[in-house]
DRENFI-140505 format. One record per residue (C-alpha): x, y, z negated; residue in three letters; residue number from 1. Coordinates in steps of 0.25 Angstrom, whole numbers, plus 5000, padded with zeros to 4 digits. Layout:
<rec X="X" Y="Y" Z="Z" miba="Ala" vexvo="NUM"/>
...
REM end
This chain:
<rec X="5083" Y="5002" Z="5042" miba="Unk" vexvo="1"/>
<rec X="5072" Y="5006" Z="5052" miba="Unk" vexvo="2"/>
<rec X="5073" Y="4993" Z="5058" miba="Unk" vexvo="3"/>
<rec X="5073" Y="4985" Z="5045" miba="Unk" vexvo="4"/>
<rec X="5060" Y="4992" Z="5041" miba="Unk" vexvo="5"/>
<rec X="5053" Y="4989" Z="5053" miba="Unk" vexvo="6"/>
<rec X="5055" Y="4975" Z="5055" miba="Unk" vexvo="7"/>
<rec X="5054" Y="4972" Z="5040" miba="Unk" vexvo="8"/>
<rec X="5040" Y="4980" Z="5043" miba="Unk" vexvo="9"/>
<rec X="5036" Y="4972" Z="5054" miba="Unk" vexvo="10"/>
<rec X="5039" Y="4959" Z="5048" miba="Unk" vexvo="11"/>
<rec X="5032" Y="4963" Z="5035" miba="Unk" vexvo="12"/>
<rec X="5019" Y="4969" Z="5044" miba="Unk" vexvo="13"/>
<rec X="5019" Y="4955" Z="5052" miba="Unk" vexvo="14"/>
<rec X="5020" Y="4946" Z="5038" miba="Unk" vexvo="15"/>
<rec X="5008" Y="4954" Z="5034" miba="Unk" vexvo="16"/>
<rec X="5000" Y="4953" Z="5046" miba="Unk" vexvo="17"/>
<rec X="5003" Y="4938" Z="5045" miba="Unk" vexvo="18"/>
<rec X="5000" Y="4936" Z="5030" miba="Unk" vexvo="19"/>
<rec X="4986" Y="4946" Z="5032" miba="Unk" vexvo="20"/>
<rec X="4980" Y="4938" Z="5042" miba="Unk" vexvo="21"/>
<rec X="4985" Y="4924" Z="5039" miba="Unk" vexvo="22"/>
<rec X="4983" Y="4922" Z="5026" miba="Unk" vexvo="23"/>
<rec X="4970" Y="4919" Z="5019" miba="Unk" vexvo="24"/>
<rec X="4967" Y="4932" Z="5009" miba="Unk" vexvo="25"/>
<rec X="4972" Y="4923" Z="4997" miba="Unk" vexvo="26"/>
<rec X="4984" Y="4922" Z="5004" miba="Unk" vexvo="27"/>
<rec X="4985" Y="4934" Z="5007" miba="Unk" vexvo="28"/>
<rec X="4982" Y="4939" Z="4993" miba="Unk" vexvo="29"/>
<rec X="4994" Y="4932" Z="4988" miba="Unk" vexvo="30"/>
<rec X="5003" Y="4934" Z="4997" miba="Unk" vexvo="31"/>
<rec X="5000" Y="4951" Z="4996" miba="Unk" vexvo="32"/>
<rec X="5001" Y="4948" Z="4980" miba="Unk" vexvo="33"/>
<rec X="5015" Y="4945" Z="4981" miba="Unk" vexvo="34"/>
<rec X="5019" Y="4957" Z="4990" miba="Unk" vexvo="35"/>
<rec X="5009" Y="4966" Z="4980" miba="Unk" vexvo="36"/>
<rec X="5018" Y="4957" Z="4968" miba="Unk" vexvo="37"/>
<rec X="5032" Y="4961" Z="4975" miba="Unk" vexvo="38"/>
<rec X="5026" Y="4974" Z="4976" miba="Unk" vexvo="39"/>
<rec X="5022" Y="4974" Z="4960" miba="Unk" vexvo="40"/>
<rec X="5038" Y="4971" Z="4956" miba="Unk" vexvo="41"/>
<rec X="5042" Y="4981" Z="4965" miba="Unk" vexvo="42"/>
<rec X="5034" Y="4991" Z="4959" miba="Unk" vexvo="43"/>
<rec X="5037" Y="4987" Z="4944" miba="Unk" vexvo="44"/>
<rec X="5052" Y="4988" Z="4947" miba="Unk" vexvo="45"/>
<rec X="5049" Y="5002" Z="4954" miba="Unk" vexvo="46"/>
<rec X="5043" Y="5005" Z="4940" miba="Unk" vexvo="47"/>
<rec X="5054" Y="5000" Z="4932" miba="Unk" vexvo="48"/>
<rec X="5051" Y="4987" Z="4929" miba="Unk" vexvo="49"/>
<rec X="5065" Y="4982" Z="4935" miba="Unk" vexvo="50"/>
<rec X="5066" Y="4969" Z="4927" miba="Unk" vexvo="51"/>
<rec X="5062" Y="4956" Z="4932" miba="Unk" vexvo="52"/>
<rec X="5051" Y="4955" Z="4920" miba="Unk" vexvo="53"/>
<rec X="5044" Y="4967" Z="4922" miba="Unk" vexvo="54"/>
<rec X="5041" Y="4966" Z="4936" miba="Unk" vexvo="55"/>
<rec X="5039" Y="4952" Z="4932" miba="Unk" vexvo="56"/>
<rec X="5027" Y="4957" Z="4924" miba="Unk" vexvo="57"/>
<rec X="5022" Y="4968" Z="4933" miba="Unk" vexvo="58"/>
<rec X="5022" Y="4957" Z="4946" miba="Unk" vexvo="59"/>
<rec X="5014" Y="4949" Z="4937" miba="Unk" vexvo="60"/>
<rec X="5003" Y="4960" Z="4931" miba="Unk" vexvo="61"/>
<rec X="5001" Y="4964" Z="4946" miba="Unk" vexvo="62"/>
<rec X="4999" Y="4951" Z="4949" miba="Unk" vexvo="63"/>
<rec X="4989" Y="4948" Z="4938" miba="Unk" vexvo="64"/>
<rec X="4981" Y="4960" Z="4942" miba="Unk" vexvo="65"/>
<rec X="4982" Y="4955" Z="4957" miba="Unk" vexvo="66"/>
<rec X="4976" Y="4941" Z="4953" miba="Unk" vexvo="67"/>
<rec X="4964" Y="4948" Z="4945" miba="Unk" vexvo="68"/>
<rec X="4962" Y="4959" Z="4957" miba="Unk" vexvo="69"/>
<rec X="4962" Y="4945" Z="4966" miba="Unk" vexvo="70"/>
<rec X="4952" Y="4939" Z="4955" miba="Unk" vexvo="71"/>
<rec X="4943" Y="4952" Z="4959" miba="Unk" vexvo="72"/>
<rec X="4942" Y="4947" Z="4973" miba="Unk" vexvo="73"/>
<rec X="4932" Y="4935" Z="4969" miba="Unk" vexvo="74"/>
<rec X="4925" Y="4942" Z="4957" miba="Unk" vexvo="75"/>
<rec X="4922" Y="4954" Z="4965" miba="Unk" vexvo="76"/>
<rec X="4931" Y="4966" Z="4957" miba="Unk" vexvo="77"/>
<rec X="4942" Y="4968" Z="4966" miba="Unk" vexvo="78"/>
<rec X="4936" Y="4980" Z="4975" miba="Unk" vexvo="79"/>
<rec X="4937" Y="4988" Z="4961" miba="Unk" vexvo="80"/>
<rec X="4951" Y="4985" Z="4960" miba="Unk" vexvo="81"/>
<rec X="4952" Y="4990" Z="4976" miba="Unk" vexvo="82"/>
<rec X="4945" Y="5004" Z="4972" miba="Unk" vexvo="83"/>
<rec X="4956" Y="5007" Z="4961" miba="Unk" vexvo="84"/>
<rec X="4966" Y="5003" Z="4969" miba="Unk" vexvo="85"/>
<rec X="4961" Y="5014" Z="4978" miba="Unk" vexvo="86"/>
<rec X="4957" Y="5024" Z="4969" miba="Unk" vexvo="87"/>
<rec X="4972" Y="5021" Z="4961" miba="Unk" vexvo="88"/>
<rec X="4980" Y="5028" Z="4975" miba="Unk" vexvo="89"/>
<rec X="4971" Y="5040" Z="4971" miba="Unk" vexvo="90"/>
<rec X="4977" Y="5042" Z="4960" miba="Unk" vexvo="91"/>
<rec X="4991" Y="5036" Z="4966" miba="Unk" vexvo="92"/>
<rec X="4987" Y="5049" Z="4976" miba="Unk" vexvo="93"/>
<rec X="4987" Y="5058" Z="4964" miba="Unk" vexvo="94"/>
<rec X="5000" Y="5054" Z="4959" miba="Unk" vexvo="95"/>
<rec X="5006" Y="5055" Z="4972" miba="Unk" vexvo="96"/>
<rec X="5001" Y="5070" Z="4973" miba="Unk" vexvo="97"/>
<rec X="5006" Y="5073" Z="4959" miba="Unk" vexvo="98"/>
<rec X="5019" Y="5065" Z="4957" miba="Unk" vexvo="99"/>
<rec X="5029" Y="5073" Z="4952" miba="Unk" vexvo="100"/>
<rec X="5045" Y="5067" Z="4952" miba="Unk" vexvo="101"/>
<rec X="5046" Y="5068" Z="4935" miba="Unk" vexvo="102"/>
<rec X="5036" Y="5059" Z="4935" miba="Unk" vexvo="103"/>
<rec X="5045" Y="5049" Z="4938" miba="Unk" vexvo="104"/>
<rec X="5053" Y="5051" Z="4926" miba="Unk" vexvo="105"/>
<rec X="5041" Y="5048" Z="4916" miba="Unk" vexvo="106"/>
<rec X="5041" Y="5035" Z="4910" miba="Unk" vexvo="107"/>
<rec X="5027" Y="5034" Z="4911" miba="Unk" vexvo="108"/>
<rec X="5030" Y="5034" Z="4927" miba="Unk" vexvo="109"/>
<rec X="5034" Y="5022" Z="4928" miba="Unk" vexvo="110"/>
<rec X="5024" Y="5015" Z="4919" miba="Unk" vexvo="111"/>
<rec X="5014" Y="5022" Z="4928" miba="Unk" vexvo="112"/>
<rec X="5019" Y="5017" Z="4942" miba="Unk" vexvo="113"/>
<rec X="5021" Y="5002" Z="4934" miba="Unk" vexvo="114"/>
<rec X="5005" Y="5004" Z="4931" miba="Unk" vexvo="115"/>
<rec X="5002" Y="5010" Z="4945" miba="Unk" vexvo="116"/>
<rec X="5007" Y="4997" Z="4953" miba="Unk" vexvo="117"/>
<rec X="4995" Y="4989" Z="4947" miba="Unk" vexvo="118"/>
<rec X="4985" Y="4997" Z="4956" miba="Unk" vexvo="119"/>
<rec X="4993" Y="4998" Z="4967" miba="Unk" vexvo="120"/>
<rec X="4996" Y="4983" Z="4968" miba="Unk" vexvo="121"/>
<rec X="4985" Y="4977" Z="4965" miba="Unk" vexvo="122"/>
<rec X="4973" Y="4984" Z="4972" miba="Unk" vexvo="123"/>
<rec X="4982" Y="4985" Z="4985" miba="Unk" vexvo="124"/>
<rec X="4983" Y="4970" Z="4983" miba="Unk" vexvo="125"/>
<rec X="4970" Y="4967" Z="4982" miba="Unk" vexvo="126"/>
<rec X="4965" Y="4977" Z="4992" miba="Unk" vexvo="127"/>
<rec X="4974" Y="4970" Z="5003" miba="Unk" vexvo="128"/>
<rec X="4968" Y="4957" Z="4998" miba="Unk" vexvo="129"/>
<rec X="4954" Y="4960" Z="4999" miba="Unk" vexvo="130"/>
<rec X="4958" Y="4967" Z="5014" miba="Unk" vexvo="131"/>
<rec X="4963" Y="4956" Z="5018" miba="Unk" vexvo="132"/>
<rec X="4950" Y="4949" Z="5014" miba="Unk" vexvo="133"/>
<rec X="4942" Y="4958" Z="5019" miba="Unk" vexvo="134"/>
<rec X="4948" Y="4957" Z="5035" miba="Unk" vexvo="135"/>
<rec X="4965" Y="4954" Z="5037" miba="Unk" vexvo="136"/>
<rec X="4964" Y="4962" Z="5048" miba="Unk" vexvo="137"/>
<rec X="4962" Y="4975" Z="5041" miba="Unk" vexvo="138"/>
<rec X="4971" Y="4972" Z="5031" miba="Unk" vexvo="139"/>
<rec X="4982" Y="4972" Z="5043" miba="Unk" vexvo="140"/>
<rec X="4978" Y="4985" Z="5048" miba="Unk" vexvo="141"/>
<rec X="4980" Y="4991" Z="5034" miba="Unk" vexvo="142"/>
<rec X="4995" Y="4985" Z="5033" miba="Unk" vexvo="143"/>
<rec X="4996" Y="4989" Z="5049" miba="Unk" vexvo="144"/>
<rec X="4992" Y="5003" Z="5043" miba="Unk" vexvo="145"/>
<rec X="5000" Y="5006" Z="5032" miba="Unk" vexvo="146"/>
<rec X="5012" Y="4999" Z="5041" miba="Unk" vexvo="147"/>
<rec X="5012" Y="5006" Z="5052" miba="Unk" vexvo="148"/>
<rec X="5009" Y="5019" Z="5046" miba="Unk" vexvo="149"/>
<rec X="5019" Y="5018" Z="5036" miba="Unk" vexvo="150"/>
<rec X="5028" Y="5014" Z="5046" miba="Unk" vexvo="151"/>
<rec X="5025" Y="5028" Z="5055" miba="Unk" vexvo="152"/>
<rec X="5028" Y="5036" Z="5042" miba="Unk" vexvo="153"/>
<rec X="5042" Y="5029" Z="5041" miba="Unk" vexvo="154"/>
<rec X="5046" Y="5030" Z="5054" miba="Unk" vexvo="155"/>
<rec X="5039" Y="5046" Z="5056" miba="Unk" vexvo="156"/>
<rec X="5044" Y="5051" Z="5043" miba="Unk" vexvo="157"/>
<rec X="5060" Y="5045" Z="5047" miba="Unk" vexvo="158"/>
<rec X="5058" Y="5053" Z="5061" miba="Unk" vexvo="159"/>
<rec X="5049" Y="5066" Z="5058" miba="Unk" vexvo="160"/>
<rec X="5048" Y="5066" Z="5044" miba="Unk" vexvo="161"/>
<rec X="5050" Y="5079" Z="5039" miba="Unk" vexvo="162"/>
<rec X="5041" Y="5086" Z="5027" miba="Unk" vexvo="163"/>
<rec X="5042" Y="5075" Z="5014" miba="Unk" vexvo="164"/>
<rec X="5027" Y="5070" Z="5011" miba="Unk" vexvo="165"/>
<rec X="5029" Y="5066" Z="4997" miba="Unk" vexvo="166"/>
<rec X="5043" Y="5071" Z="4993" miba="Unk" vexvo="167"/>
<rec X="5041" Y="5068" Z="4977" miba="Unk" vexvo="168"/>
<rec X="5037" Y="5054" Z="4981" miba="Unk" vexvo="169"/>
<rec X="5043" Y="5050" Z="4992" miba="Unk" vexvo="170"/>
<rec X="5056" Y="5060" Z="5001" miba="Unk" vexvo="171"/>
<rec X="5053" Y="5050" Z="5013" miba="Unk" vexvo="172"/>
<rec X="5040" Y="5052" Z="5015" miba="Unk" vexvo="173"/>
<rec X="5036" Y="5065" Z="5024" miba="Unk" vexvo="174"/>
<rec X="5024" Y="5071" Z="5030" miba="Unk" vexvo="175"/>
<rec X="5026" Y="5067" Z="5044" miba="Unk" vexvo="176"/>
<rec X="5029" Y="5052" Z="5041" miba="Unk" vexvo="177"/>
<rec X="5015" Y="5052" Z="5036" miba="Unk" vexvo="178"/>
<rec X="5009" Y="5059" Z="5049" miba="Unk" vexvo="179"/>
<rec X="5018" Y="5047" Z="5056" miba="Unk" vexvo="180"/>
<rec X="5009" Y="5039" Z="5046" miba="Unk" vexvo="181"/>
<rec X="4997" Y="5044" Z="5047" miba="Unk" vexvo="182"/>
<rec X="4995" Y="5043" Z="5064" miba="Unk" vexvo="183"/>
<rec X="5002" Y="5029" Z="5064" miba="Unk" vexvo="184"/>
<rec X="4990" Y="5025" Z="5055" miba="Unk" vexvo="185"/>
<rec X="4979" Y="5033" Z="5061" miba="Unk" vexvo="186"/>
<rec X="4984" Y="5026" Z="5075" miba="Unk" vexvo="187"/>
<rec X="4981" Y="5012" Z="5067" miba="Unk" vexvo="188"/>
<rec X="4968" Y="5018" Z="5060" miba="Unk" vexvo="189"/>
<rec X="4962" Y="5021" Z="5075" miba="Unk" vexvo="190"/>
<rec X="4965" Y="5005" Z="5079" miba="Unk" vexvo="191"/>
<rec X="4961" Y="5000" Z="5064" miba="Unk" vexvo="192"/>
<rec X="4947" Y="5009" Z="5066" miba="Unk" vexvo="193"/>
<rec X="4945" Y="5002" Z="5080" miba="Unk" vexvo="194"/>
<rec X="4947" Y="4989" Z="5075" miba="Unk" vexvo="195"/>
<rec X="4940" Y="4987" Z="5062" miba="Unk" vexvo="196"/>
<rec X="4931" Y="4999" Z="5060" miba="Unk" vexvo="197"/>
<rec X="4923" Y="4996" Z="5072" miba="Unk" vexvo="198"/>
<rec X="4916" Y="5004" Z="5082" miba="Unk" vexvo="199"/>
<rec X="4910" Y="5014" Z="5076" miba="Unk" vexvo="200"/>
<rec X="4916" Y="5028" Z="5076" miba="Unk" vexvo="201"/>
<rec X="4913" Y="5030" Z="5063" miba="Unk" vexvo="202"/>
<rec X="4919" Y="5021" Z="5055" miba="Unk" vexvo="203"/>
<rec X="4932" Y="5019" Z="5065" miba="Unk" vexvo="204"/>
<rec X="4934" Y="5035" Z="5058" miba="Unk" vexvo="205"/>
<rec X="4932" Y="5028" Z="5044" miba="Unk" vexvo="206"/>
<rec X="4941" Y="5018" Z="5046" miba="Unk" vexvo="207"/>
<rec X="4952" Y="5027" Z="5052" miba="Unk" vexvo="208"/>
<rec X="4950" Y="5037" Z="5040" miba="Unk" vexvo="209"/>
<rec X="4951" Y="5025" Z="5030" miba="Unk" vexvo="210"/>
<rec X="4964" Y="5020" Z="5037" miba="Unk" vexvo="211"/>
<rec X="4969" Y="5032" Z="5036" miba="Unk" vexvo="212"/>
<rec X="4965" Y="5035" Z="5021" miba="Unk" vexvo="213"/>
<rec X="4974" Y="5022" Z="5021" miba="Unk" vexvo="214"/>
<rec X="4986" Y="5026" Z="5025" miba="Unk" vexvo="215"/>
<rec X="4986" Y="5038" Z="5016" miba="Unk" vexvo="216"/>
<rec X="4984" Y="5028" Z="5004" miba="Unk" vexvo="217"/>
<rec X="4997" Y="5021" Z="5009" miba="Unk" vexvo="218"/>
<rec X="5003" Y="5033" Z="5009" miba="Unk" vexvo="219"/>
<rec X="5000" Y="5035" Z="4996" miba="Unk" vexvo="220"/>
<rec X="5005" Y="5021" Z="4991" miba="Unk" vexvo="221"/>
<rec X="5019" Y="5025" Z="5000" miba="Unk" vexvo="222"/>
<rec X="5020" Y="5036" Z="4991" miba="Unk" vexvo="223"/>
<rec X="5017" Y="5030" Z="4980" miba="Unk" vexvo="224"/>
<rec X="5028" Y="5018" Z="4981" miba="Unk" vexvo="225"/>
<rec X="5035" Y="5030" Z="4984" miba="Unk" vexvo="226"/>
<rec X="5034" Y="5037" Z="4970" miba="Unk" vexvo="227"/>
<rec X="5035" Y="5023" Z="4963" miba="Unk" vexvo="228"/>
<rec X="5050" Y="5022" Z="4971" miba="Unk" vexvo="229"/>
<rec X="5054" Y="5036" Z="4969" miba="Unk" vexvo="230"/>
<rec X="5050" Y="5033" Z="4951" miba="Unk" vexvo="231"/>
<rec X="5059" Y="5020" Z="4953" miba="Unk" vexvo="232"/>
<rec X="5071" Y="5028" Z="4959" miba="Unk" vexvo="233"/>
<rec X="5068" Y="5017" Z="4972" miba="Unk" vexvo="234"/>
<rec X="5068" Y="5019" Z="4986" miba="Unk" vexvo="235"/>
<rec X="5062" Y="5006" Z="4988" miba="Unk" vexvo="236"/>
<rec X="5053" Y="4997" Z="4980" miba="Unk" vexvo="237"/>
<rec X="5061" Y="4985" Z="4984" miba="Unk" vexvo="238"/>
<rec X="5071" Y="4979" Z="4993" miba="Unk" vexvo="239"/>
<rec X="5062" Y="4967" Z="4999" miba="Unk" vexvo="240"/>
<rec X="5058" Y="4971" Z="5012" miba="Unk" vexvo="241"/>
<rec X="5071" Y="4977" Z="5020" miba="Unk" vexvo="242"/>
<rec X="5068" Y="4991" Z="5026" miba="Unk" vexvo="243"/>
<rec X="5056" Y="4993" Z="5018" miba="Unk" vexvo="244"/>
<rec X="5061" Y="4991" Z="5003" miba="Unk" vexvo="245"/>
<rec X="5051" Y="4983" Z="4995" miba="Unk" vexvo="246"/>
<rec X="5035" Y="4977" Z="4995" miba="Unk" vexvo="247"/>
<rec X="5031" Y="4992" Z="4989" miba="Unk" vexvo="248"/>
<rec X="5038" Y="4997" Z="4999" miba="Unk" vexvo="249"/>
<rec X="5030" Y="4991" Z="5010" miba="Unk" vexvo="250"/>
<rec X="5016" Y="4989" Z="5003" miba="Unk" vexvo="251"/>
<rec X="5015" Y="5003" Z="4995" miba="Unk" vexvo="252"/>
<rec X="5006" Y="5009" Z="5008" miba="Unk" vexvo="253"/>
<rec X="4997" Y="4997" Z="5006" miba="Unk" vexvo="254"/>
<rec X="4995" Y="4997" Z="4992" miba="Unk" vexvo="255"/>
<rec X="4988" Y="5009" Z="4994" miba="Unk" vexvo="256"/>
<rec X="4982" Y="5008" Z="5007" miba="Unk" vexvo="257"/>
<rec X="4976" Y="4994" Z="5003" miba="Unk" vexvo="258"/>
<rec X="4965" Y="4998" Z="4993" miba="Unk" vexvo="259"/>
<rec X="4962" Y="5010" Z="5002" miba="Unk" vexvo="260"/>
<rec X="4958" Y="5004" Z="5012" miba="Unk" vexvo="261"/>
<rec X="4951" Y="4994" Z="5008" miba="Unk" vexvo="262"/>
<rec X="4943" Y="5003" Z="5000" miba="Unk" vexvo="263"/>
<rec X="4940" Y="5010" Z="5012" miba="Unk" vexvo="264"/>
<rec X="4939" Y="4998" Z="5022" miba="Unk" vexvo="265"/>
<rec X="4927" Y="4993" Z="5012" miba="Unk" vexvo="266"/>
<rec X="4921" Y="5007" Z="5011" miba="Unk" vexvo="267"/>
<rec X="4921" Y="5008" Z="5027" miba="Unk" vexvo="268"/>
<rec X="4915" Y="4993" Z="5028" miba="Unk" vexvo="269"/>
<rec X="4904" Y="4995" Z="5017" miba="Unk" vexvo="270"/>
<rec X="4909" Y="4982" Z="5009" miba="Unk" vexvo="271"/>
<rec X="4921" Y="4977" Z="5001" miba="Unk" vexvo="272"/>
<rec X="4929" Y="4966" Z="5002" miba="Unk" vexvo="273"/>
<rec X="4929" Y="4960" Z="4988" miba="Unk" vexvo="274"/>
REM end
């Protein structure tokens, strides 16, 4: 199992390095749309839409709301589509902190999680999309961020992992895994700084705190997925990708990472990107 995750991890991380830096950012945008559309039916069947045609219809309402957010990027109202998609994993945050396991029973659950996918997918789409525009490069150190310290929680919870983290959202997940986390990605925040943030002490600090806000964000989509499996009854959100489960699986730290730090990044560069 370990080594069926790790090579389906590598070949996925060197696919995405290949299609961030050669492809165009229309290119790019469509081929990411149909990862975030996987995502989508994963996430309505998770929800309990298990038939063909209401996934069918969710896919497709998440891809017209892509194709208007994408619309945004030339008549100049996505970035307000970035800010709710930040400001929506405060209230995910919430939720997390209050969850209770009844909940799960409430038809009104379901409806909920159904409704909370659309600002999830599609802000974390767009904000990919207008990283990549913005500079590939950092949109490879985010994916190597998330990857390598979702990576170090796996492998530091399996060995160390003792005191559970989140144990009415996720049994797995415990407090040293996220230590694990949280070094591997301050290790990759220090080169990121020294790479993009320049020479200046100051804003390397800034950089390192943003990437680090980052990674709790990812953590927070993690759990999220999390509480969207353990509503469906599921231990994974699909069966696509062998040692990993499904799309969700592997993208659920991104979607929530994504808008983070590009909210941040712009912030920190005194711009925006569209």
């Amino acid at each position: 199992m370990h080594k069926t995750r790790i090579f389906t991890g590598l070949a996925l991380s060197a696919l995405a390095l290949l299609l961030i830096l050669g492809l165009s950012t229309t290119l790019f945008a469509a081929v990411s749309l149909i990862a975030i559309l996987f995502g989508a039916s994963e996430w309505a069947a998770l929800t309990g839409l298990r038939s063909m045609l209401g996934q069918g219809v969710y896919v497709c309402v998440v891809a017209l709301l892509s194709w208007l957010a994408w619309s945004g990027v030339t008549f100049g109202w996505t970035w307000p589509l970035v800010i709710i998609g930040g400001l929506w994993w405060l209230v995910v945050a919430v939720l997390l902190a209050l969850w209770q396991p009844h909940w799960a029973e409430a038809a009104s659950t379901r409806w909920g999680l159904r409704l909370a996918g659309l600002p999830t997918l599609v802000p974390a789409w767009i904000a990919l999309v207008l990283l990549h525009r913005y500079d590939p490069w950092l949109l490879v150190f985010l994916v190597v961020l998330a990857a390598i310290g979702d990576t170090a929680a796996y492998f530091t919870g399996k060995r160390f992992g003792r005191h559970h983290m989140a144990p009415r959202l996720s049994p797995g997940k415990t407090w040293e895994g996220l230590m694990g986390e949280l070094t591997a990605a301050f290790v990759v925040s220090l080169i990121g700084a020294g790479i993009f943030a320049g020479d200046t002490f100051g804003v390397r600090a800034v950089f390192v705190s943003l990437a680090m806000l980052t990674v709790f964000a990812s953590v927070c989509g993690d759990l999220f997925e999390s509480l969207l499996k353990r509503v469906a009854g599921a231990k994974d959100s699909g069966h696509l990708l062998p040692g990993h489960g499904g799309v969700l699986d592997r993208m659920d730290s991104h979607l929530a990472a994504a808008p983070i730090f590009l909210i941040g990044l712009m912030w920190l560069l005194g711009g925006r990107s569209g």
